[in-house]
C-alpha positions in Angstrom: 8.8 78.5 20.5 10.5 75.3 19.9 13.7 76.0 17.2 14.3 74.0 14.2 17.9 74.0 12.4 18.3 72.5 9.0 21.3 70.8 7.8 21.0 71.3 3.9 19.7 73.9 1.9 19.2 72.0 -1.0 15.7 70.5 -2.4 14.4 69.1 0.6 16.3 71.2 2.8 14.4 74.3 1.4 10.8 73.4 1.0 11.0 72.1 5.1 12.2 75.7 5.9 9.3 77.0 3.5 6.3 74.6 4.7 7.0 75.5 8.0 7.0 79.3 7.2 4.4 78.9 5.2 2.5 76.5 7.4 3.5 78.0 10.8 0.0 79.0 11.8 -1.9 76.1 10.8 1.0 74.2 12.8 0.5 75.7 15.7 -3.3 75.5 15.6 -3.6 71.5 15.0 -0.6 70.8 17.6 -0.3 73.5 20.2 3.5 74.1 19.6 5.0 77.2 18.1 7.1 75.9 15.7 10.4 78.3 13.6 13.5 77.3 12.0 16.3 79.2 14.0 19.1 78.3 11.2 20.2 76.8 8.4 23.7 75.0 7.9 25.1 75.2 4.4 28.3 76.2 2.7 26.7 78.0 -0.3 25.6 81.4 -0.1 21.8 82.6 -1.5 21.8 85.6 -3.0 18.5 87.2 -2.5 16.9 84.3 -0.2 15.3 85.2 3.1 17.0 82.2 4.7 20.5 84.4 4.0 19.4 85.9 7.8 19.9 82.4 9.4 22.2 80.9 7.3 25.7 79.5 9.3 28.5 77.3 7.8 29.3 76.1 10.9 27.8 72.9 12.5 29.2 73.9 15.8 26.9 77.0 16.5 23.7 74.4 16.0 25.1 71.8 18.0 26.2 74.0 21.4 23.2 76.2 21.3 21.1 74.8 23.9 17.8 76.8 22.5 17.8 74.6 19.2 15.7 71.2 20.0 15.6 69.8 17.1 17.8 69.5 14.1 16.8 68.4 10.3 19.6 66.7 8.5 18.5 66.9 4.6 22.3 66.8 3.1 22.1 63.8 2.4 25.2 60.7 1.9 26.7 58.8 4.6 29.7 61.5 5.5 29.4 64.4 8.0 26.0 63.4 8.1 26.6 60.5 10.2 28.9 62.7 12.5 26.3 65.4 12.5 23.2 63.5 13.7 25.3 61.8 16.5 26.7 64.9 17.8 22.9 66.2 17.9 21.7 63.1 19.6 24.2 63.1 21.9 23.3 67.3 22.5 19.9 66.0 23.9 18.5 67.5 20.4 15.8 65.3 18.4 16.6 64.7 14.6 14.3 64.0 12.1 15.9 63.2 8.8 14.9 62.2 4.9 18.6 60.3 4.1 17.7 56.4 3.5 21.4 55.7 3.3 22.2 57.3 6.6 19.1 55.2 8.1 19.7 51.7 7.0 24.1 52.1 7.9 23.4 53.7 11.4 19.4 53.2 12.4 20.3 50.9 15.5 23.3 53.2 16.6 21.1 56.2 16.3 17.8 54.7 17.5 20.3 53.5 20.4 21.9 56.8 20.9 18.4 58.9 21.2 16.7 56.3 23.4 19.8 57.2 26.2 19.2 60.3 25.8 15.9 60.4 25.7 15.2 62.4 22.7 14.1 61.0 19.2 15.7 59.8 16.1 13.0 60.0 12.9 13.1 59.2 9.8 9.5 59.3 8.2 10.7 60.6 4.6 13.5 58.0 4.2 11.0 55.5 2.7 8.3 56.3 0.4 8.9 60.4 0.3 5.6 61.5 0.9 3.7 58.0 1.6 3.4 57.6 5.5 4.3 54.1 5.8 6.9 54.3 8.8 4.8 55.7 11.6 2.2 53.5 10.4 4.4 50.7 10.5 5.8 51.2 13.7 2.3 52.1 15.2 -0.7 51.2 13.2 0.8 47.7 12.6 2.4 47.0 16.0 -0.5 44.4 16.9 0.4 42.4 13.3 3.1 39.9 12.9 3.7 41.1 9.3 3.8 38.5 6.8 5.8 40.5 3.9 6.2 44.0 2.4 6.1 44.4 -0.8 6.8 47.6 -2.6 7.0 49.7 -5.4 9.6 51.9 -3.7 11.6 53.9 -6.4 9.7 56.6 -8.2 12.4 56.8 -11.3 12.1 53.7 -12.1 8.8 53.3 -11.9 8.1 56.1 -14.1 10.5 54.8 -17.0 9.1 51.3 -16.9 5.6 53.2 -17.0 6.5 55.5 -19.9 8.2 52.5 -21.6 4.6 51.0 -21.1 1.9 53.7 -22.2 4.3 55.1 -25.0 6.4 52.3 -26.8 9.7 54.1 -25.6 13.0 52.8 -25.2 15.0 52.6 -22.1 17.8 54.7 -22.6 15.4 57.7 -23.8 13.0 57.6 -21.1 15.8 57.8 -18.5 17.3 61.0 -20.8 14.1 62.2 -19.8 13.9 61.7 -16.7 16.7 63.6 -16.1 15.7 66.4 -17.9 12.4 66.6 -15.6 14.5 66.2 -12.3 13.2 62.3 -11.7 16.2 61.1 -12.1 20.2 61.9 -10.6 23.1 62.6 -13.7 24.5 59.7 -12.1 21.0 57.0 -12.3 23.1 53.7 -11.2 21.3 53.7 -7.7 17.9 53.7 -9.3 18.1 51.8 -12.6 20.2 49.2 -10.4 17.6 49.0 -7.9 20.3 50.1 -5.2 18.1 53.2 -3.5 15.0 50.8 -3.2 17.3 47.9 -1.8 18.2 50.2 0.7 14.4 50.9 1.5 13.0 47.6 1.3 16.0 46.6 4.0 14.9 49.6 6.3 11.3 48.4 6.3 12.5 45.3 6.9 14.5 45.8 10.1 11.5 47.7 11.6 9.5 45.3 10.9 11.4 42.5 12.4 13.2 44.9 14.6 16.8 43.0 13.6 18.9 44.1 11.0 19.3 44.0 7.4 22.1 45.2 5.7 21.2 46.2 1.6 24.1 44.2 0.5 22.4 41.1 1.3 19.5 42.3 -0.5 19.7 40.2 -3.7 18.8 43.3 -6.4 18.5 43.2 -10.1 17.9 46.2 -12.3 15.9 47.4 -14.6 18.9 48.3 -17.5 18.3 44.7 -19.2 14.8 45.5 -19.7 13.5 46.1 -23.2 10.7 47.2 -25.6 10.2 44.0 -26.4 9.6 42.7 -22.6 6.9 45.2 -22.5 5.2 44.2 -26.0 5.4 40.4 -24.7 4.1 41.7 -21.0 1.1 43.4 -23.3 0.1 39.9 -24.7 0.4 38.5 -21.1 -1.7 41.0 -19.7 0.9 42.1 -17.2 2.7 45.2 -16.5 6.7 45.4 -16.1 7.3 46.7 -12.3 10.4 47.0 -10.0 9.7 46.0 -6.5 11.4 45.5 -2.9 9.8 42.5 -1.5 10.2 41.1 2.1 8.4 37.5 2.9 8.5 35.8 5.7 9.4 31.8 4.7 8.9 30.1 8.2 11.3 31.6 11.0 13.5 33.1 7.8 12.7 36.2 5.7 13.3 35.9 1.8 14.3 39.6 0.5 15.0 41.1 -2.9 14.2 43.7 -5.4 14.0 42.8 -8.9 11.1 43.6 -11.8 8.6 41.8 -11.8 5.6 40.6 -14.3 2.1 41.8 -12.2 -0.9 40.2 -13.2 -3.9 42.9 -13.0 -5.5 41.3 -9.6 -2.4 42.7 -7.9 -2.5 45.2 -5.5 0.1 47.3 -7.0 -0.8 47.0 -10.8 -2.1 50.4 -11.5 0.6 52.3 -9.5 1.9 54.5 -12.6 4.7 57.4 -12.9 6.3 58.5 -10.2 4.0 56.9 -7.8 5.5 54.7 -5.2 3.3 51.9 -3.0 3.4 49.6 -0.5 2.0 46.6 0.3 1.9 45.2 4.0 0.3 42.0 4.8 -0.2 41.1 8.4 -1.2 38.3 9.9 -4.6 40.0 11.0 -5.6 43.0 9.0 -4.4 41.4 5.7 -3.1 43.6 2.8 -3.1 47.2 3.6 -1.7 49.3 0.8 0.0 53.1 1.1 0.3 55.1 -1.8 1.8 58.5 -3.2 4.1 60.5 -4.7 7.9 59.0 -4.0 10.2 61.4 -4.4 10.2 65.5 -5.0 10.7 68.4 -3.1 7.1 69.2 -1.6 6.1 65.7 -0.5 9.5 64.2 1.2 9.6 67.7 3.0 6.2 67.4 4.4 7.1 63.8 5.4 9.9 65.4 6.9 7.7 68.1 8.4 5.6 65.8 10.2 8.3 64.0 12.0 9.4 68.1 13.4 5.6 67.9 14.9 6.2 64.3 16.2 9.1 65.7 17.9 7.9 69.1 19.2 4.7 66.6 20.4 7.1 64.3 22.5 9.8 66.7 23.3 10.4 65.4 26.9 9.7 61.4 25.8 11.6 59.0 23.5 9.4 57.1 21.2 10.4 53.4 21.6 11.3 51.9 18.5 12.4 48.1 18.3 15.5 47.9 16.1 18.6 46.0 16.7 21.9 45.3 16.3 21.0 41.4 16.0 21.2 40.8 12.5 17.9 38.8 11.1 18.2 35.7 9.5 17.8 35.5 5.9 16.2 32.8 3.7 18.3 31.7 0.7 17.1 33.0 -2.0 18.0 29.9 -4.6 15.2 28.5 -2.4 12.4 30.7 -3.6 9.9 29.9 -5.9 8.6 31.6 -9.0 7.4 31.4 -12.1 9.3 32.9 -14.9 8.8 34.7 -18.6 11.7 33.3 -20.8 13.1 34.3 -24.1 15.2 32.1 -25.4 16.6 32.3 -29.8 14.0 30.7 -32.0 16.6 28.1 -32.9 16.8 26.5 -29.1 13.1 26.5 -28.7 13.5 22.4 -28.1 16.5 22.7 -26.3 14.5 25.1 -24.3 11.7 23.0 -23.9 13.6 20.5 -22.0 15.6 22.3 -19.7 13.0 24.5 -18.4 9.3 23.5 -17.2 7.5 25.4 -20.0 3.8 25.8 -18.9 2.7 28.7 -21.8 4.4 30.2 -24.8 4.2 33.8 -25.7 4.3 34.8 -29.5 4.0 38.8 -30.8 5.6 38.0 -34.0 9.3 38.3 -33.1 10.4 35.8 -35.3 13.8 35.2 -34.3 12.6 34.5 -30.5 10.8 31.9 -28.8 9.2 33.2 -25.6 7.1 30.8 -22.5 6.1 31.5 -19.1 7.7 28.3 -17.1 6.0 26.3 -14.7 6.8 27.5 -10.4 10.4 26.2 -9.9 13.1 26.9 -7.6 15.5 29.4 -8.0 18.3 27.2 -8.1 16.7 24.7 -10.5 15.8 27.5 -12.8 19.7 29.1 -13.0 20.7 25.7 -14.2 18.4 25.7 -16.7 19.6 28.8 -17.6 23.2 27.9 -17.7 22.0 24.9 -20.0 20.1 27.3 -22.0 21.2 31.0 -22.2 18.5 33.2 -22.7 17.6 36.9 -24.4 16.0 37.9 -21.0 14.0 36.8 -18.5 11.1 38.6 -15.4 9.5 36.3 -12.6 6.0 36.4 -12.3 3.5 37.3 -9.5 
């Protein structure tokens, strides 16, 4: 029997203790390990729950009892997270975990940590929930030189912006009701900002590259800006309103961001609806290969979670080398980039407008009061001082 504890008992934390209950024999069948959760760290008691016989509020009895191999850290947060995975690591325990934030503040450390002691450090469900894209990544793709990742990586978003598109619905009552259904936390700002998908499109990133990226350098925009009237001009375009993480290699830079985006309907990632989540990865030799699936939710980020426990019990005497580093990877500026852009400008500076930006197509749905164009490609740069010569309502890049 190799023993599982799981930090959290919360909605991850629970449906890994259940899928491997649940699961156990067909578990054992398909990987020849005999596979049970020993305990369960959490401060709250559960009335009534099975788990109650292996609960324990105390980290201390996981960490010193030699019989516990590998521990599942689903609390989430930066803080005793951070200090709970070390101290595992540094046990000789594996640790498989589902918390992005922990990943992309302490991957190389931890990575660093498990290779000395030749355990592992996984992380499967921290990008994508249920979509495997970081075995894949790390495997699959090893052979590629990976050109860019692209990504629809943040399932609340992308299920506001979808309901905003199919139903006519304002902003600020989609993301009410995303709430209500669970898509979405009381406290949105990391999602609607495009924080929690900055953080994912940096971790994908670094393994990729194998050097660091830090989210904060991530340039991010939003999705709070966008209104119902973007989507009716996005109709007349043709083009649907997503959010993505995007990573492209520009020479021996990388150009990151996440920001929405205007998708024609020959891209790849144009019919990803709801709470879907995809990713694009384009390598130098297979091309585009696209991963898709449910982002987020209990069931499919605790089977991602799942499958790292098998990796683990499968290579519980190896490390699994993973190439990430300190080493800080080199960033392309991003006033450099180039894109083309859908502008809406007041009716009354449509000549103004005209000059200061390279206006290649204009956009009318009978909004009087609004002149709308898609511009020519510019430069980031060039088209911020445009803007500064000629405020605007809004504006999306194209791709």
């Amino acid at each position: 029997m190799i023993n599982v504890s799981v930090l959290g008992y919360g909605t991850v934390g629970s449906g890994v203790v259940e899928i491997i209950k649940t699961n156990a024999p067909l578990i054992e069948k398909r990987t020849g390990k005999k596979i049970g959760v020993k305990y369960v760290l959490d401060l709250r008691t559960f009335e009534g729950d099975p788990v109650q016989e292996i609960l324990v509020n105390d980290f201390e009895i996981i960490k010193n009892d030699p019989d516990v191999k590998i521990v599942v850290e689903t609390m989430g947060g930066l803080h005793p997270a951070y200090e709970f995975v070390k101290a595992s690591l540094e046990e000789g325990k594996h640790v498989c975990t589902s918390n992005k934030a922990l990943v992309e503040a302490y991957g190389p450390e931890l990575l660093s940590i498990a290779r000395d002691k030749n355990v592992n450090f996984l992380f499967e469900a921290s990008v994508g929930g249920g979509i495997p894209i970081i075995r894949p990544l790390r495997d699959c793709l090893a052979q590629e030189d990976v050109l860019e990742i692209s990504g629809i990586l943040n399932g609340t978003t992308n299920y506001i912006l979808t309901e905003m598109t199919e139903n006519g619905s304002k902003f600020e009552d989609v993301l009410k009701d995303a709430q209500d259904k669970g898509y979405a936390e009381k406290d949105p700002t990391a999602d609607v900002e495009g924080h929690d998908a900055a953080r994912k499109i940096a971790i994908l990133t670094s393994l990729s590259t194998g050097k660091t990226v830090k989210f904060e350098d991530v340039y991010t925009e939003g999705i709070t800006h966008i209104s119902d009237a973007d989507v009716s001009y996005a109709k007349a375009m043709k083009r649907k309103i997503k959010i993505m993480g995007s990573a492209v290699q520009v020479g021996e830079d990388v150009s990151i961001s996440v920001t929405p985006f205007l998708l024609s309907k020959s891209h790849p990632l144009f019919n990803i609806d709801g709470v879907y989540n995809a990713i694009m990865v384009r390598g130098n030799m297979v091309e585009d290969v696209v991963f898709t699936g449910q982002g987020a939710g209990k069931s499919p980020t605790a089977s991602a979670v799942v499958s790292d426990v098998i990796e683990a019990a499968r290579n519980i005497d190896n490390n699994i080398y993973v190439e990430w580093s300190e080493e800080k990877l080199s960033l392309a500026d991003y006033n450099e980039t180039d894109h083309k852009y859908f502008v809406r400008v007041s009716a009354d500076k449509k000549e103004e407008a005209q000059d200061a930006y390279k206006v290649s197509e204009e956009i009318n749905v009978g909004i009087d009061s609004e002149y709308a164009f898609v511009t020519e490609e510019m430069k980031e740069k060039d088209f911020r001082a445009a803007k500064e010569n000629v405020a605007c309502i809004n504006y999306i890049r194209l791709v």
